[in-house]
Each structure stands twice: as structure tokens, then as C-alpha cells.
C-alpha atoms as one frame of an Amber mdcrd trajectory, in Angstrom:
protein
   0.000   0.000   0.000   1.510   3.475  -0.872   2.221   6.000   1.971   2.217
   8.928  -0.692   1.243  10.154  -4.085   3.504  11.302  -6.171   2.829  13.598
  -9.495   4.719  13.152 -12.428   4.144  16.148 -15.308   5.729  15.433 -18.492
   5.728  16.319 -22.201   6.995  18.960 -24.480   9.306  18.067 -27.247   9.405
  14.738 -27.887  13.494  14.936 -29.079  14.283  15.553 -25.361  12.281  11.642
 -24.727  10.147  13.155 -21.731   8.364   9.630 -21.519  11.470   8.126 -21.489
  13.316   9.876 -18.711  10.671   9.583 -16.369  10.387   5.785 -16.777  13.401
   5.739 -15.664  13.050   7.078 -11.862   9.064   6.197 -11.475   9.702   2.512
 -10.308  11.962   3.909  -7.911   9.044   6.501  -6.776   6.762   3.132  -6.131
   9.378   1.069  -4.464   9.773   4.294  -1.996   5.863   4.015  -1.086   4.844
   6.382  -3.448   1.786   5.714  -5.410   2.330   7.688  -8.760   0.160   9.388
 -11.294   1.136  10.696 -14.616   0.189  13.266 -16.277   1.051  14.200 -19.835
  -0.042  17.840 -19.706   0.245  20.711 -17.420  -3.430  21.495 -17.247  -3.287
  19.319 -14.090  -1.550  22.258 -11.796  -4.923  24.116 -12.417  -6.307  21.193
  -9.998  -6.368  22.596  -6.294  -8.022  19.932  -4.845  -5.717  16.966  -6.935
  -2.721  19.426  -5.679  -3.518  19.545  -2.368  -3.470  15.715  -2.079  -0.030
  15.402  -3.460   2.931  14.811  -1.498   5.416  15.263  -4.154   5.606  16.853
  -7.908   8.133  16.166 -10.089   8.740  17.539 -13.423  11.564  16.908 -14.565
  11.037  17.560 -18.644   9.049  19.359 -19.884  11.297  21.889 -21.909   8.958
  23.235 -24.233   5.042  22.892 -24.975   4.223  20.350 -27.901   2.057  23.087
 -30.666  -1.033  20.797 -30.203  -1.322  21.579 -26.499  -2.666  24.689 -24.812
  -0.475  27.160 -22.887  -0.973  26.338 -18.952  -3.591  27.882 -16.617  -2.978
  28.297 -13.100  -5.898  29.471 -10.756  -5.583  32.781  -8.760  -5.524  32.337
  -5.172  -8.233  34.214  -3.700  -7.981  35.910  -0.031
């Protein structure tokens, strides 16, 4: 059973193999106790509630946004 969840954000250009290096470290995320989702787009950090139940975010390539998918939204905190 995992302890935490772990997010993994990845994408961009494929020449930099963003599924690829993250396939490489993910089995050692799950080993650790960390149950991991994937996500392929950063549309996901627009998720508070998904965010707030995250232990750990890691994105570790995503060096520039594939034309087919939309720029990122973040929310606005609100006070």
C-alpha cells in the first residue's frame, strides 16, 4: 500500500524523450511508497483539490510545450 502520491508532469518536445526519462526514476518513486500518477499535460496544476493531495511533484522535462497543447492555466488564489 503506498504511503504517498507522487505527481509526475511530463511532455513537451518529444526529441528531449520526456516519456522516457521519467520511466526511468518512477519505479523507484513506487518502491519508496509512493503511489504515482502521470500526467502528460500541465493542465493538471490548475487542480487545487488533486494538488492539495499530493505529497510530491516532479517535473523533470518538460522543456517546451508540444504546438497541439494549450499554454498552462494556473488558478488565482483568492484571499
Amino acid at each position: 500500500m503506498a504511503l504517498w502520491r507522487a505527481l509526475v508532469v511530463r511532455g513537451g518536445w518529444e526529441g528531449h524523450r520526456p516519456v522516457e526519462a521519467t520511466e526511468l526514476f518512477i519505479p523507484f518513486l513506487e518502491r519508496s511508497g509512493y503511489a504515482v500518477r502521470v500526467e502528460e499535460s500541465t493542465q493538471i496544476y490548475a487542480d487545487a483539490a488533486e494538488l492539495a493531495g499530493t505529497d510530491l511533484i516532479v517535473q523533470p522535462t518538460w522543456t517546451r510545450p508540444a504546438p497541439s497543447l494549450p499554454p498552462p492555466r494556473f488558478p488565482v488564489p483568492r484571499r
